[in-house]
C-alpha positions in Angstrom: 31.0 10.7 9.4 29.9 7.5 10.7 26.2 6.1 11.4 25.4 3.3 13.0 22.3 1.2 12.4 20.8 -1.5 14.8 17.7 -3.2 14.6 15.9 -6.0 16.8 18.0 -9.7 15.3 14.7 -11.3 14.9 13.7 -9.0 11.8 17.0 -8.5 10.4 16.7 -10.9 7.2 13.7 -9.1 6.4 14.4 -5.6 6.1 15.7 -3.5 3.9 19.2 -1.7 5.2 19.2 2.4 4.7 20.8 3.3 1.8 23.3 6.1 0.5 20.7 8.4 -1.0 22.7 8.6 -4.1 22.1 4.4 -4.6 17.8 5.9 -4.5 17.4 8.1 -7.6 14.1 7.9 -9.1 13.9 6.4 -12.9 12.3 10.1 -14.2 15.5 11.5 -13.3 17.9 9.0 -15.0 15.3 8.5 -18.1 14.9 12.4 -18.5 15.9 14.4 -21.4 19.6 17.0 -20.5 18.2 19.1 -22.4 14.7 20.4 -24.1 13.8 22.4 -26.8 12.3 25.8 -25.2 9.9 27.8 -27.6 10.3 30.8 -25.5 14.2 31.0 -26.1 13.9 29.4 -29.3 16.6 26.8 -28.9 17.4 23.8 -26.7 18.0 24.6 -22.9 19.4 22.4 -20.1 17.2 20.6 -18.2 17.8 20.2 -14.2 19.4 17.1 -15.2 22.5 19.1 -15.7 21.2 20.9 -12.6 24.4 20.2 -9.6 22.4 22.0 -6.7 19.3 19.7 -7.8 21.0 16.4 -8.3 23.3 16.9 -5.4 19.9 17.4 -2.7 18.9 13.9 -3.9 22.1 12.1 -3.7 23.7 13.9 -0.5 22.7 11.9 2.9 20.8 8.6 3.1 17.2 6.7 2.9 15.1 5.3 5.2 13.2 2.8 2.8 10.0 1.0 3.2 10.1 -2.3 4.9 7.4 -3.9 2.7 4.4 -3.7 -0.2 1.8 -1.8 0.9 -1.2 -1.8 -1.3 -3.6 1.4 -1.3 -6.9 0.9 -2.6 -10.4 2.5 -1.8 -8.2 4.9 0.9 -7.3 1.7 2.6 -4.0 0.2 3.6 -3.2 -3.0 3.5 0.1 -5.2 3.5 1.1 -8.9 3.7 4.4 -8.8 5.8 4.8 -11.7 7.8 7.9 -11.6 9.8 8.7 -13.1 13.2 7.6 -11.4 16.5 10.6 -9.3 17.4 12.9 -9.9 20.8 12.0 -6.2 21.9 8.7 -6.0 23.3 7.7 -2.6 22.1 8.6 -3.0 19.0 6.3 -2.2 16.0 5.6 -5.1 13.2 3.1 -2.7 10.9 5.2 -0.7 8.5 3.2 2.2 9.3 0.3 3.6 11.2 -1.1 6.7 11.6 -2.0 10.4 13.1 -5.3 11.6 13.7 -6.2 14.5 11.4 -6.6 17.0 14.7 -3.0 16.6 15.9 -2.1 18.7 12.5 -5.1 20.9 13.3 -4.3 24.5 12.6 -1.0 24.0 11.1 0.3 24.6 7.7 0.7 20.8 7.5 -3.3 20.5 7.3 -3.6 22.2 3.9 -1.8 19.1 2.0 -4.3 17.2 4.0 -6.8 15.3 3.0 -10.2 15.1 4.9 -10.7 11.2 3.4 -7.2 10.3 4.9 -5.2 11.1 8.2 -1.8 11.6 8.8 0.4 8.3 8.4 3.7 7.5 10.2 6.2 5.0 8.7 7.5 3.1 11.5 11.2 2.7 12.3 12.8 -0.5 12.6 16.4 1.3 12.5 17.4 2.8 15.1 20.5 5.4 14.3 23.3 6.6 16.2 25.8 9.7 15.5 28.4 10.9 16.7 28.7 12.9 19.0 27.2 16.9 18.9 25.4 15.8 16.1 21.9 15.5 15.3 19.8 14.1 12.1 18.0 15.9 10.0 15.3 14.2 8.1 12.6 15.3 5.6 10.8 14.5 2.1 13.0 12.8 -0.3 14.5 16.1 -2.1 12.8 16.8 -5.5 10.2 13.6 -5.2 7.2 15.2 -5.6 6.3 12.1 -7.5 5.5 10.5 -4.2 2.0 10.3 -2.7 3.0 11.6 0.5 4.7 14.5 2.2 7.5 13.1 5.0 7.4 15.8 7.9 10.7 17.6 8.5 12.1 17.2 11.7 15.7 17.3 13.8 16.5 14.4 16.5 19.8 14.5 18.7 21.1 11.3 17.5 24.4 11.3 19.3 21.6 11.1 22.3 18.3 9.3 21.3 19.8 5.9 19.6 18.2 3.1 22.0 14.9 3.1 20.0 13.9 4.3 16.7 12.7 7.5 15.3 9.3 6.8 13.6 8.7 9.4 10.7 5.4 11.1 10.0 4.1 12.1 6.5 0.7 13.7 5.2 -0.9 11.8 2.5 -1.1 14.3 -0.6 -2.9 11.7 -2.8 -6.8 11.2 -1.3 -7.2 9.7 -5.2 -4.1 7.3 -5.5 -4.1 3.3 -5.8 -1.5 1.1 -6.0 1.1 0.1 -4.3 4.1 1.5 -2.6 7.0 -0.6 -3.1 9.0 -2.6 -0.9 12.6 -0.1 -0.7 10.6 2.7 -1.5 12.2 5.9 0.2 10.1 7.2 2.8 12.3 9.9 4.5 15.5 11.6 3.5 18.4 11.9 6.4 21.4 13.7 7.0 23.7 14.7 10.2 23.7 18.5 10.9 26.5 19.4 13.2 24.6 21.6 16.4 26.7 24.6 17.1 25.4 28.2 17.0 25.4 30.0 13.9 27.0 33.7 13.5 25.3 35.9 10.7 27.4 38.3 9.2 25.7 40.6 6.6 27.9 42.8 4.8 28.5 45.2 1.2 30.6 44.4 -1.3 33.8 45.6 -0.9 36.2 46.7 -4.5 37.2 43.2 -5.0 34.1 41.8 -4.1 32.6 43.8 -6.7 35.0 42.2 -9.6 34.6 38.9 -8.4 30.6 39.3 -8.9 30.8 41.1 -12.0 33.1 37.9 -13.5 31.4 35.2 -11.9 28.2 35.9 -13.6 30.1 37.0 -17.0 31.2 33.7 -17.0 27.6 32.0 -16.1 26.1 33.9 -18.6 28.3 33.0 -21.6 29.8 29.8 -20.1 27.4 26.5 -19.5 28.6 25.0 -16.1 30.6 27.1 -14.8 29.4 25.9 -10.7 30.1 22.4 -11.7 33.5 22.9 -13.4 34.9 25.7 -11.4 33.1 25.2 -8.0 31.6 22.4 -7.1 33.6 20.0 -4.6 34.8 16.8 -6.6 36.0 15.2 -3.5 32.8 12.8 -3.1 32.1 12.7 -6.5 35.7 10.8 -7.9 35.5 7.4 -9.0 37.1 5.7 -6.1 34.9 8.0 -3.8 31.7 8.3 -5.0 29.9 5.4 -1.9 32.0 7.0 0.6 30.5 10.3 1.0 28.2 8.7 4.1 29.6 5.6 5.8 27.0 3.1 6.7 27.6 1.2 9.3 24.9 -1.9 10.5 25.1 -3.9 13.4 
């Protein structure tokens, strides 16, 4: 899978590329415990550390990452990024701005809302191109409810809409948060979905199907990783493989 990135020449010394999303795992995960002592069971359990389906959501697809500092105090944002006027006309130089509270109005979205805050949008200065009959997929960084912000899901026809950037709206989940939000901070998590029709097939187990449940879980319930040993796709993950799982291309 290839993806090409383009932004406007005069801003691109000062921006941060998008990155693999593996390269963007937070320090919790990498600093937490594998495993923790559970009173409940009595004994030490594995933590989601040793979790595949967890780890996996944050390292499969890429980042968009934050352009520059921006410093939230008193519910106010504020940055010091001074970079040259850009060649296209209509091209943002904030590294965010923001939704009014009623264009989430009646939505599920307005319950993570905060009536102190509206709705913010972190600007593109990437614009992305698939391939084609292929769109992109892009949503909260996977597992980061650290963050003080909730990206928007959403689905763009990328193989289509490359010429000017997709700009990615979030809901501020943190009316009582200051600080800062650092410069390469991920701000939305991407990743091509292929568009084709899906055909749903529900069915009961048949004889064999029946065995192959009943061992499965025999050996989950006796056996500690099982999924990653027996079933999860090492492809991506070998050592001579493991930053080619997206291809990043930047022009």
């Amino acid at each position: 899978m290839k993806i090409i990135f383009r932004c406007d020449p005069n801003l691109h010394d000062y921006l941060p590329k998008p990155a693999a999303a593996r390269s963007c795992l937070p320090d919790w995960l990498r600093q937490m415990p594998t495993t923790s002592f559970s009173e409940f069971h009595g004994r030490d359990i594995r933590t989601v550390k040793q979790c595949p389906p967890f780890v996996d959501a944050m390292t499969h697809g890429f980042m968009i990452l934050l352009p520059c500092d921006v410093v939230v105090k008193a519910g106010r944002f504020s940055w010091d990024w001074d970079v040259p006027i850009p060649a296209a006309k209509n091209h943002p130089r904030a590294p965010l701005s923001f939704h009014v509270p009623e264009q989430i109005l009646g939505s599920a979205l307005a319950k993570e809302g905060s009536s102190q805050l509206a709705a913010i949008k972190f600007n593109s200065f990437w614009t992305i191109e698939l391939e084609e009959k292929w769109s992109l997929f892009a949503t909260h960084p996977a597992n980061r409810e650290d963050l003080p912000f909730r990206t928007v899901t959403g689905i763009v026809d990328c193989d289509k809409f490359h010429d000017a950037g997709i700009n990615f709206p979030a809901i501020w989940t943190r009316p009582d948060f200051e600080g800062v939000l650092s410069k390469g901070l991920p701000v939305a998590h991407c990743f091509p979905v292929r568009r084709e029709d899906l055909e749903l097939v529900c069915e009961s187990f048949d004889g064999e199907q029946i065995a192959g449940y009943d061992r499965t879980v025999g050996q989950i319930l006796v056996e500690p990783g099982v999924y990653r040993k027996k079933f999860r796709d090492k492809r991506s993950r070998s050592p001579g493989e493991k930053r080619a799982q997206v291809r990043l291309v930047e022009e």
